[in-house]
C-alpha positions in Angstrom: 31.6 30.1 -17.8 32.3 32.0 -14.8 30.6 35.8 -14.0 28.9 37.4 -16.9 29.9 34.3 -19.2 28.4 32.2 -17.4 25.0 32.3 -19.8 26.8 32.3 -23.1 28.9 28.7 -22.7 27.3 25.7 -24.1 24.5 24.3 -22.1 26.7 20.6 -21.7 30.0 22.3 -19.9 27.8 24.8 -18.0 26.0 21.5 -16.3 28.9 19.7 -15.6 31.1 22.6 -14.4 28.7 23.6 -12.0 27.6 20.1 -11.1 31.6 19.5 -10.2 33.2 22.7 -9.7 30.0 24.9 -8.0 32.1 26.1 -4.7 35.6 26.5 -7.1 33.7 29.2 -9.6 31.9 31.0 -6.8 35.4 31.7 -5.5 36.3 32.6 -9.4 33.1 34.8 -9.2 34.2 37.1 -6.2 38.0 37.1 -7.1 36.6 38.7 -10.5 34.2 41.2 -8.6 37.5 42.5 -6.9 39.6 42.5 -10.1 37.2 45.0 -11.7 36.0 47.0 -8.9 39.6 47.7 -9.0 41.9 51.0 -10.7 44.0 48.5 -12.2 44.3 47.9 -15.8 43.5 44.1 -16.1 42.6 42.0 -18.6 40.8 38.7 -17.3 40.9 35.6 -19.9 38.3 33.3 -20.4 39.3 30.6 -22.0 37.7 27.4 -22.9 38.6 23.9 -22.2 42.4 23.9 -22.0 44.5 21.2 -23.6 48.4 20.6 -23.8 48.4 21.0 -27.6 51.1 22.6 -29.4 50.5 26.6 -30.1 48.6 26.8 -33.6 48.2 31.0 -33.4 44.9 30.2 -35.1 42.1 31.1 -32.3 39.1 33.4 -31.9 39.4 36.2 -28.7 36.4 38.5 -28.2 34.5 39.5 -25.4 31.8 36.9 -26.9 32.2 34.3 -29.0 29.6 31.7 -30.3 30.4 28.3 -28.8 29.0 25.2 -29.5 29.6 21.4 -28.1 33.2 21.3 -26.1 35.4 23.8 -27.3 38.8 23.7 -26.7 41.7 25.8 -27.0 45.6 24.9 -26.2 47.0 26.1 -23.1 49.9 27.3 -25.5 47.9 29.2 -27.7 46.4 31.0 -24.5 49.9 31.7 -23.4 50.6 33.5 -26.6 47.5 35.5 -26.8 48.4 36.8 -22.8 51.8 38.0 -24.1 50.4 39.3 -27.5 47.8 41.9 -25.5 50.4 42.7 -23.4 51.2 44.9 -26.5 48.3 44.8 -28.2 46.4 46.4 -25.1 42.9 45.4 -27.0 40.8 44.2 -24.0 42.1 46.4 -21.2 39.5 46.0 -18.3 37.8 43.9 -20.1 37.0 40.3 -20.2 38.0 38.1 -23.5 37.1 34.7 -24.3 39.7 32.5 -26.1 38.7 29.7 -28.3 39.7 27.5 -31.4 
């Protein structure tokens, strides 16, 4: 829910994050500006609550998803998406959202 996702996450963890974490996704918020103001080729995740779950390799990526309550997605399973568009090269300088 940082930047331009901001408006599409659930209403419930867009109060509470920016309740609790206001100053931490400003900061988020002006480290992305740089990122793609930039000539690199990036990719910047978005993903949704993380949990230490095992890696399923059964979760949604797209630069908007529908999302609904408190989604969740394993820290594992966003480890193997990062190395899989490291080939893939799908969302170069673009920004993907990673749910379950």
């Amino acid at each position: 829910g940082v930047g331009a996702t901001r408006a599409r996450s659930p209403l419930l963890p867009r109060i509470l994050y920016r309740l609790l974490l206001g100053d931490i996704f400003a900061d988020k918020a002006a480290g992305e500006a740089i990122v793609r103001a930039s000539s690199l080729e990036w990719t910047i995740a978005y993903p949704v609550l993380l949990t230490d779950g095992p890696r399923t390799g059964r979760y949604r990526a797209g630069e908007t998803l529908a999302l609904h309550g408190m989604p969740k997605i394993a820290r594992a399973d966003v480890a193997d998406f990062l190395l899989s568009e490291l080939a893939a090269r799908a969302f170069v300088r673009k920004g993907v959202v990673l749910s379950n």
